[in-house]
C-alpha positions in Angstrom: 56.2 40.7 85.1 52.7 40.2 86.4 49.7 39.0 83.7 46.2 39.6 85.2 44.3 38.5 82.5 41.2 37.4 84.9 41.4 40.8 86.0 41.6 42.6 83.2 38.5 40.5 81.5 36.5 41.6 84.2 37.1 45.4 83.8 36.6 45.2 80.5 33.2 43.7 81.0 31.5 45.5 83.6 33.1 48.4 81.3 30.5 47.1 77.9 27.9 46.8 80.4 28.4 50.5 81.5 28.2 51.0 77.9 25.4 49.1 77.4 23.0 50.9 79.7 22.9 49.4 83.5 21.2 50.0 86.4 21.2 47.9 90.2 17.6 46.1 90.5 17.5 44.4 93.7 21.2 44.2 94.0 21.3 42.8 90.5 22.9 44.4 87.4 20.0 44.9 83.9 20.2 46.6 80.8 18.4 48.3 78.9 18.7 49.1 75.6 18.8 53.2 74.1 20.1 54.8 71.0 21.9 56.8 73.0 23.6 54.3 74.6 24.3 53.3 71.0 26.5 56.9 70.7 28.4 56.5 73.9 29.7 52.9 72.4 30.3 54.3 69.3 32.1 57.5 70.1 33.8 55.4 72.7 35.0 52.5 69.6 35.4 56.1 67.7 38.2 57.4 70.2 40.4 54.0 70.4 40.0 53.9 66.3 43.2 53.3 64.3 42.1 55.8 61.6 39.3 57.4 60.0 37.9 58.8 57.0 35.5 61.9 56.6 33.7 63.5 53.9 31.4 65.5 53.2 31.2 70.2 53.7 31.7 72.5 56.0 31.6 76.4 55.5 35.0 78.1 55.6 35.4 81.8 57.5 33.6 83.3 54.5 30.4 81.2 54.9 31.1 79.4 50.9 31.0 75.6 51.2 33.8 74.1 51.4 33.8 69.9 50.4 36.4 67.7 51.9 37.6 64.3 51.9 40.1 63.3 53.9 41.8 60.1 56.3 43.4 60.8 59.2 45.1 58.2 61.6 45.4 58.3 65.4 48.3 60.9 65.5 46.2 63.5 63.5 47.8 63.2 59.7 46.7 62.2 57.4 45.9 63.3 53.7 43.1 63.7 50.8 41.3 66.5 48.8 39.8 69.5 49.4 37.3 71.3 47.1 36.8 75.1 47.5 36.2 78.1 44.6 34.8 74.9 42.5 38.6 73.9 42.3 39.6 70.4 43.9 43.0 71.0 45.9 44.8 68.2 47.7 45.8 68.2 51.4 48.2 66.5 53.6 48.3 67.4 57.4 51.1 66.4 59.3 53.0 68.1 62.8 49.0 69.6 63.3 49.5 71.8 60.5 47.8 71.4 57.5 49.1 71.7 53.7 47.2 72.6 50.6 48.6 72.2 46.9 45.7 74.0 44.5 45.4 75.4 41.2 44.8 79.0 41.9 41.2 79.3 41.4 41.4 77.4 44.6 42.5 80.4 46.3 39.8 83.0 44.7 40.6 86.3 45.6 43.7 86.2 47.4 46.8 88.6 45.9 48.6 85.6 46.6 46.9 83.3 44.3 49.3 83.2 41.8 51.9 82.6 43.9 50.2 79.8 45.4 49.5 78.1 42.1 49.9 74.3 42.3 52.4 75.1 45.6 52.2 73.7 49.1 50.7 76.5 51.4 49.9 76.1 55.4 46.3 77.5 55.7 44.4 78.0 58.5 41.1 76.7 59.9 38.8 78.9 58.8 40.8 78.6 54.9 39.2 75.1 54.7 36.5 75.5 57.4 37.6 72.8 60.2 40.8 72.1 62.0 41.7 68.9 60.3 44.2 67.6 62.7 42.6 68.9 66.0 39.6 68.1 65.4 38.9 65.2 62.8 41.6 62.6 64.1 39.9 59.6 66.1 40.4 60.5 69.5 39.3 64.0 69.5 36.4 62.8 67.2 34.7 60.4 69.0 35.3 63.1 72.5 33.8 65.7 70.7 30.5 63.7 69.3 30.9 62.1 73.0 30.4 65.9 74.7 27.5 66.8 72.2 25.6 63.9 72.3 26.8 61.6 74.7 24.9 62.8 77.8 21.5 63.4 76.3 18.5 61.3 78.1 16.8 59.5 75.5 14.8 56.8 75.6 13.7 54.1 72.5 14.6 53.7 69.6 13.9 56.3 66.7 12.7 54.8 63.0 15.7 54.0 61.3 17.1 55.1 57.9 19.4 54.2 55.2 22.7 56.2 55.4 25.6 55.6 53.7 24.0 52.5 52.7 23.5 51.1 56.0 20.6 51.4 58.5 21.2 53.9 61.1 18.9 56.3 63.7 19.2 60.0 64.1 19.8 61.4 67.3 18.9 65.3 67.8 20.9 68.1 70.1 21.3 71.4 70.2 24.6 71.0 68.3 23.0 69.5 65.4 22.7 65.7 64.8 24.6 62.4 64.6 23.4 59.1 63.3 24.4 56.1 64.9 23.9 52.7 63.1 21.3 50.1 63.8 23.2 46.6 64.2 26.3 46.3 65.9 29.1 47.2 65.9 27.6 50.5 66.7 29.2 53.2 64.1 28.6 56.6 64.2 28.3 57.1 60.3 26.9 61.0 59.8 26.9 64.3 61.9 24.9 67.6 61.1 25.8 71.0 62.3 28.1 73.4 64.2 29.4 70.9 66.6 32.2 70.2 64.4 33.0 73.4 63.1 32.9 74.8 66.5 30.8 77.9 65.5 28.1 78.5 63.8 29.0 77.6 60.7 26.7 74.3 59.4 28.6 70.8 58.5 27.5 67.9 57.0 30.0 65.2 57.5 29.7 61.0 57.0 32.6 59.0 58.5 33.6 55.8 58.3 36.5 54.1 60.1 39.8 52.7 58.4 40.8 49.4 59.6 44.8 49.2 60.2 45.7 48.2 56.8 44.1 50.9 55.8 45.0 53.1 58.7 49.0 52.4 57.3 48.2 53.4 54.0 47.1 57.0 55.5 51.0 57.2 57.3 52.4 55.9 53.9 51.0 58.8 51.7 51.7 61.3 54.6 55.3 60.0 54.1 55.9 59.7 50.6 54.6 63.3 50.6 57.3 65.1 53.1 60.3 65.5 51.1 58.0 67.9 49.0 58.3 69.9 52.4 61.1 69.7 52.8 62.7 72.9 51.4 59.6 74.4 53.1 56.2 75.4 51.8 54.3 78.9 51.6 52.7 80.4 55.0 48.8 81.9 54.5 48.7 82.4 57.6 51.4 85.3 58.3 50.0 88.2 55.8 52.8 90.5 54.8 52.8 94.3 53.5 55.0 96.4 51.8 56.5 100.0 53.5 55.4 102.4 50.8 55.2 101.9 47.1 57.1 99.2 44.6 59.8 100.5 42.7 60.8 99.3 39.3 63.9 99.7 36.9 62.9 98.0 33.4 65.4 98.0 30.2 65.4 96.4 27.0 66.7 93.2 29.0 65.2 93.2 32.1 62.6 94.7 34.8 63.7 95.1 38.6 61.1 95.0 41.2 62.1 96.1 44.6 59.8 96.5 47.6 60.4 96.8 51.4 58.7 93.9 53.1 57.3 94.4 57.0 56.7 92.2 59.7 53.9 93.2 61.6 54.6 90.6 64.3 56.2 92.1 67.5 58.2 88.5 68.6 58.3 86.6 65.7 60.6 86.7 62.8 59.5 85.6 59.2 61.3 84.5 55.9 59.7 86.0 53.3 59.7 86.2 49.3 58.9 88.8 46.6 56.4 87.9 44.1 56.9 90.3 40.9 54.7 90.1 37.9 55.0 92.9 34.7 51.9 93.1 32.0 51.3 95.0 29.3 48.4 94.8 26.5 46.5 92.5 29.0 49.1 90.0 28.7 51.3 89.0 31.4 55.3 89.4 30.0 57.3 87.7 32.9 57.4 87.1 36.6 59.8 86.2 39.6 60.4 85.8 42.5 63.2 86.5 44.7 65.3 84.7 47.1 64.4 84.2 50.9 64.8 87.2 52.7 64.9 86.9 56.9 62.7 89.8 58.1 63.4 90.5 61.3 60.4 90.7 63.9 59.1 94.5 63.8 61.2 95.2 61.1 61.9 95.2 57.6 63.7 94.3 54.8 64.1 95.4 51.1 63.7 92.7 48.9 64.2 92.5 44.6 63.6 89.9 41.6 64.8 90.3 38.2 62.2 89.5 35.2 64.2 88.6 32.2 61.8 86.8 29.8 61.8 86.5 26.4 58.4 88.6 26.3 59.5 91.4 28.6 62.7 91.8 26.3 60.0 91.3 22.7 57.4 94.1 24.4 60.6 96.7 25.0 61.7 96.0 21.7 58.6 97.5 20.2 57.3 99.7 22.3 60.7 101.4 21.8 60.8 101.0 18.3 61.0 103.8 15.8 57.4 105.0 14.6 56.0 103.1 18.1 52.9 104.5 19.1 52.9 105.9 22.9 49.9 103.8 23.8 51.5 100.7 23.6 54.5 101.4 25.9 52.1 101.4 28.9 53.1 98.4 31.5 52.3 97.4 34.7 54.4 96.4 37.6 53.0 94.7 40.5 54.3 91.9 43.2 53.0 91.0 46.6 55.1 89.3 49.3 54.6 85.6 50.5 56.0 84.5 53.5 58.2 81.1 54.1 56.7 78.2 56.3 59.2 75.9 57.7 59.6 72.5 56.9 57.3 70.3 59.5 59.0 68.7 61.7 58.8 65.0 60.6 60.6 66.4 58.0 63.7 65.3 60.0 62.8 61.7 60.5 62.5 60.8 57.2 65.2 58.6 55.9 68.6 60.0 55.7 67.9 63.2 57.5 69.2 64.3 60.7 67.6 66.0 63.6 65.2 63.1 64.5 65.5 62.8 68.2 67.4 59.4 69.6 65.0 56.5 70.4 65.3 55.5 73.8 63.2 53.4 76.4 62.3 52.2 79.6 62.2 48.8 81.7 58.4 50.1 81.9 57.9 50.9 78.2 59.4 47.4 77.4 57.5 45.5 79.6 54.4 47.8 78.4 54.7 46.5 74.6 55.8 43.0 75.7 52.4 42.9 77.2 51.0 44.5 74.6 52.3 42.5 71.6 54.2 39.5 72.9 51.2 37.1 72.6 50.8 37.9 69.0 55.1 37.4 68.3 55.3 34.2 70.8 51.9 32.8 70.1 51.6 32.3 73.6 52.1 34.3 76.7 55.1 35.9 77.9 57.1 35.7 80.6 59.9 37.2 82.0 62.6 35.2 80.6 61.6 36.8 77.4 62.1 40.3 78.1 65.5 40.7 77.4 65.1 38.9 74.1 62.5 41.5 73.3 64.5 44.2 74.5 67.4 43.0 72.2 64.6 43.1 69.1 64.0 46.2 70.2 67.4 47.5 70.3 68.6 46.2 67.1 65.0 47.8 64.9 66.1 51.0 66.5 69.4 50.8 64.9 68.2 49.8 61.5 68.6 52.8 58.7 64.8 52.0 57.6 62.8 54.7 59.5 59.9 56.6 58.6 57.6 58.8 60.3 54.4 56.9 61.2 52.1 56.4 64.3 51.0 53.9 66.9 48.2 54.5 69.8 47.5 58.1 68.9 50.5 59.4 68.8 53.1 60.5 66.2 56.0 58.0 66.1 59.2 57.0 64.1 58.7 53.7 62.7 61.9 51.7 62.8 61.6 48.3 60.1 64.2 45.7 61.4 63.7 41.8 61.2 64.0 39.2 64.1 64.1 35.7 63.8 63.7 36.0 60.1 60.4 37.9 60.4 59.6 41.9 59.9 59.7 43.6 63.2 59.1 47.1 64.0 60.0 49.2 67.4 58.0 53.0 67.0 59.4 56.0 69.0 57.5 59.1 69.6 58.7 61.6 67.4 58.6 64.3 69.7 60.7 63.0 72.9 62.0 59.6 71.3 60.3 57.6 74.1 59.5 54.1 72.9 55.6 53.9 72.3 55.2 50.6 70.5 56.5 47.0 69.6 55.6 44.4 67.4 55.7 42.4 64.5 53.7 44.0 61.3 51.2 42.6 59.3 52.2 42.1 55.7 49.9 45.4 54.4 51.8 47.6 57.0 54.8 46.2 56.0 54.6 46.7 52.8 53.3 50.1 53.7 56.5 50.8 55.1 58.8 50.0 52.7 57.0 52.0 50.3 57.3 55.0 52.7 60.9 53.9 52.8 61.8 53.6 49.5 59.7 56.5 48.0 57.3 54.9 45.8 54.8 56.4 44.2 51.4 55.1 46.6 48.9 53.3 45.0 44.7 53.9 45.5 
C-alpha cells in the first residue's frame, strides 16, 4: 500500500485554483474572481454532495403546477411530499422509480383515482413534472446546473440579493437562472426555468444541501418505508383497457363484475386487477377488486370481483320489494383495470428477505476503503500490516443479520451494522452487483439511523 499524501494535496490544490479562476501571467499562476466561477465550485461541491433537499414547483405534462418537497441522497432516493390537484401526496423514490401515496383528489381526473386512493402508485415524470431520481439527486444536479451555466463568460459581480435568507447573485442563461451565494462556501441556493424540467415547462426550485446526518436520515425513511412495497404497488404508467363491454350478474346477495383486460404491449407482460364499483340513487353501494390476474403480453385475460356489501344486498331488497317503484331499481356498474407494479428491488435487501445479491470484494476495494477511512478508525495512518485486520472487520459486518438498504459515494448500497473492537462498524455493498463500495466506522446519528431502519421504527422529523 502506497500513501501519496504530498501528491494528492497538490492535485487538489491546483484543482480549487482551476476553480477559482486562473490564468499564466508571465509564467505565474493569478486569480481572478467571477460569479461564475462561483457556479462552477458550487455545482462542482453540488456533485460530490452527500444529499440534498429541493423545493419549490414545476409544471407536470398538463402545464398545472405541481409543488414539491423532497431529499434525495447520492444514490437517487429519497422521500417527501408532493402537492398536485391542491392535494398534498407523499413520495418515496427508490430503484429510480418513484412512488406516490395520495388521497384521490391528488389524481384529478384519472378513472383510476379511486383505486389509487391513499395507495402506493409508480407515476411517471411528467405525473409530478420532474424525474426525481434522475435528475434531482446530487451528482446529476450539480452536472446539469454545471452544463447550463457553467461555461457562460461572465465577468463581475452582479448586486446581490437575499434568498432563502442568505445573500446570493443571480446568474442569467438561456435555460433560465441560478443563484449562487455570496460568501463561501459557494452554494447554489435557487434555479429558474426549463433547465430542470428538461422542456419547456418553467420551475422554480431552492435547494439546500443535507449534511450526512442528515443525508442518513433520507436512507432511514426510504427504508422504513419498503416493506409497504413489498407486496407491490399500483403501475400509472402501463394504462390498461377492456375488450368490449363489462358484464354484470347482480342478485339479492351479490353483483359480479367481469371484464376482459388487454395488454397493448407487444413484449411485456403485465399483472393486472379489476376495479368494480355498483351505484344507485347517486350513492355508491359496494366495490372490489379482484385478485391478480397475469395478462400475457398481446393478449388478454378475463378477469371478475364479487361486491357483497351490506348496501348492495339493502338497495336489492327494495328495489325488489312489493309496491317498489321501477325508478328506483336503476344501478350502475362500472370498473376500470389497474395494473400491478413489482416490488422495487431493495425490496430484497431488507432484513430477513432473500434475493439480496452476496457481498463480495476485492484486494483493490479493500485497500480502496482502507485508504479511504482508515485514518478516521486508526487515528493515524495505515499501513499494510493493517489490511488484513480490516479485511477481517470487513468480513465479519458482512455476515452480521443487520442489513439495510442504504448508500455510500453515489451509489445504492446494502449497509451491513457489525461492531469491531467494541465500536459500531459498517461494510456497504452495492446493491446491484454486491461489490464492496465502502468501509468505516459510523457516526453516532448514522448509526442510530440504521438501527432504526433495522428495527422498523417509526422515523422521527
Amino acid at each position: 500500500m502506497r500513501y501519496r499524501g504530498s501528491v494528492l494535496f497538490a492535485s487538489l490544490t491546483i484543482g480549487a485554483l482551476a476553480l477559482a479562476g486562473c490564468s499564466p501571467i508571465d509564467g505565474k499562476m493569478v486569480t481572478y474572481d467571477s460569479v461564475a466561477n462561483h457556479l462552477r465550485t458550487a455545482a462542482s461541491t453540488l456533485e460530490s454532495a452527500p444529499g440534498v433537499r429541493v423545493t419549490g414547483t414545476v409544471k407536470d405534462a398538463a402545464g398545472q403546477n405541481v409543488s414539491i418537497d423532497v431529499r434525495l441522497n447520492g444514490a437517487g432516493d429519497g422521500a417527501g411530499k408532493v402537492k398536485r390537484n391542491g392535494t398534498v401526496g407523499d413520495v418515496l423514490v427508490v430503484d429510480s422509480t418513484t412512488y406516490v401515496r395520495a388521497r384521490a383528489p391528488w389524481w384529478g381526473t384519472d378513472n383510476r383515482a379511486e383505486t389509487y386512493d391513499r395507495a402506493w402508485v409508480a407515476v411517471d415524470d411528467g405525473t409530478v413534472g420532474i424525474d426525481l431520481a434522475g435528475t434531482l439527486r446530487p451528482k446529476a444536479l450539480g452536472e446539469l446546473l454545471d452544463s447550463g451555466f457553467g461555461s457562460l463568460q461572465l465577468d463581475g459581480m452582479p448586486t446581490p440579493s437575499e434568498v432563502n435568507g442568505v445573500q446570493a447573485r443571480r446568474v442569467e442563461a438561456n435555460a433560465g437562472s441560478a443563484w449562487v451565494t455570496v460568501t463561501k462556501p459557494y452554494q447554489i441556493v435557487r434555479v429558474e426555468g426549463d433547465l430542470i424540467t428538461g422542456g419547456e415547462r418553467a420551475s422554480a426550485l431552492n435547494i439546500a444541501l443535507t449534511p450526512a446526518a442528515a443525508t442518513a436520515q433520507i436512507s432511514r425513511d426510504v427504508a422504513l418505508t419498503l416493506p409497504a412495497l413489498r407486496a407491490g404497488s399500483f403501475d400509472s404508467y402501463r394504462s390498461l383497457k377492456f375488450d368490449g363491454p363489462l358484464k354484470s350478474s347482480c342478485t339479492a346477495q351479490s353483483c359480479i363484475i367481469t371484464g376482459k383486460i388487454l395488454n397493448s404491449s407487444d413484449d411485456s407482460p403485465v399483472t393486472a386487477v379489476l376495479n368494480g364499483k355498483v351505484m344507485g340513487g347517486q350513492k355508491v353501494l359496494g366495490r372490489c377488486r379482484s385478485g391478480r390476474a397475469p395478462v400475457a403480453a398481446a393478449g388478454a385475460a378475463t378477469v371478475s370481483c364479487r361486491i357483497i356489501s351490506k348496501a348492495w344486498q339493502s338497495f336489492y331488497a327494495t328495489a325488489t320489494a312489493p309496491g317498489a317503484g321501477s325508478s328506483t331499481t336503476s344501478y350502475q356498474v362500472s370498473a376500470n383495470a389497474s395494473a400491478v407494479a413489482p416490488a422495487p428491488e431493495a425490496v430484497a435487501c431488507l432484513p430477513g428477505a432473500i434475493g439480496c445479491d452476496d457481498p463480495k470484494m476485492t484486494d483493490s476495494e479493500v485497500t480502496a476503503t482502507l485508504d479511504a477511512s482508515g485514518p478516521g478508525w486508526y487515528e493515524r495512518t495505515p499501513s499494510d500490516r493493517d489490511v488484513s485486520e480490516w479485511r477481517s472487520m470487513i468480513r465479519t459486518a458482512a455476515a452480521s443479520r443487520d442489513r439495510v438498504p442504504w448508500a455510500a459515494d453515489g451509489k445504492p448500497t446494502v449497509a451491513y451494522l457489525g461492531a469491531a473492537k467494541g465500536r459500531p462498524f459498517v461494510a456497504q455493498f452495492d446493491r446491484g452487483n454486491g461489490d464492496l463500495v465502502a468501509a468505516y466506522g459510523p457516526e453516532d446519528a448514522e448509526t442510530a439511523a440504521i438501527r432504526a431502519a433495522i428495527a422498523g421504527q417509526t422515523p422521527t422529523r
